[in-house]
C-alpha positions in Angstrom: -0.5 5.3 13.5 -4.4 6.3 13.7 -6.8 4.5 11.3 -6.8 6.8 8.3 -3.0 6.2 7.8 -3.9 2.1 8.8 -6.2 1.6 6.5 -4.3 4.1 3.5 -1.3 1.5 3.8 -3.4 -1.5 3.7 -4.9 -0.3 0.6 -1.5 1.1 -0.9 0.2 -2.7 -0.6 -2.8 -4.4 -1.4 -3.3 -2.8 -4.5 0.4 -3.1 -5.4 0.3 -6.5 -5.1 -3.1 -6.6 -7.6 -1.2 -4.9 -9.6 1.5 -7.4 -10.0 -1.0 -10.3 -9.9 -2.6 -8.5 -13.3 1.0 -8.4 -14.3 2.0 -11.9 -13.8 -1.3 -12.7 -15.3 -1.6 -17.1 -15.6 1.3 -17.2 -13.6 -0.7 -16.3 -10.9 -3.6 -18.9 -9.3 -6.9 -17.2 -9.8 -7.7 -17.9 -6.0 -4.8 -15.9 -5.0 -6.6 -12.4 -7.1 -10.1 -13.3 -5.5 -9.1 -13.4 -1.8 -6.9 -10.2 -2.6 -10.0 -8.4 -3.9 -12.2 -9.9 -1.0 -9.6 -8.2 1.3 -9.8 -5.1 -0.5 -14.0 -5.0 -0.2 -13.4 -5.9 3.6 -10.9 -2.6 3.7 -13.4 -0.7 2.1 -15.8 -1.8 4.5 -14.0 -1.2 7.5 -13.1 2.3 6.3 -16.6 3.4 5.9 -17.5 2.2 9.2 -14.5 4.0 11.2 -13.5 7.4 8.9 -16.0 10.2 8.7 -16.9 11.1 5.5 -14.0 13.8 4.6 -12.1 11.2 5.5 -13.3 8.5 3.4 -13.2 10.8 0.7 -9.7 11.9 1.4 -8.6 8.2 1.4 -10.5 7.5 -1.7 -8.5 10.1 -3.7 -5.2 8.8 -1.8 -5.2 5.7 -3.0 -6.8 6.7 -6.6 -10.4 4.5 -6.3 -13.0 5.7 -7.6 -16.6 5.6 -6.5 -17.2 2.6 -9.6 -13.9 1.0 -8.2 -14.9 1.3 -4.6 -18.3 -0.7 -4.9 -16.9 -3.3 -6.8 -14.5 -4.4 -4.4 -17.0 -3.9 -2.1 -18.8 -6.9 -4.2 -16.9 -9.2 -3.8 -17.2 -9.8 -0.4 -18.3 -14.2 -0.3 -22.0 -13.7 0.4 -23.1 -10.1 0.1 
């Protein structure tokens, strides 16, 4: 598996499971959305660092992120 398709599934599930969390809505401790979004902005991180920019553009559409969606994951990285 080379990165693109790494980092496209980590995305995919990730965002499935935000999904669900948004679904379950108070069922769901808000700690466990906020470390799920951290890991998302980490992903997002990572992908800009080790794709080239067609790629990072491919994986954008992929996954259905936008460039608004994209940053604000990006934000909530603890300390940044």
């Amino acid at each position: 598996m080379n990165t693109f398709d790494t980092l496209q599934a980590l995305f995919s599930h990730d965002l499935s499971e935000l999904q669900q969390f948004r679904k379950r809505g108070w069922r769901v401790l808000p700690m466990t959305r906020v470390v799920k979004e951290e890991h998302l902005g980490r992903c997002c991180y990572l992908a800009e660092e080790f794709l080239s920019t067609a790629e990072l553009c491919a994986l954008k559409k992929e996954i259905g992120l936008d460039e608004r969606q994209w940053r604000a994951y990006k934000s909530k990285i603890s300390g940044q």
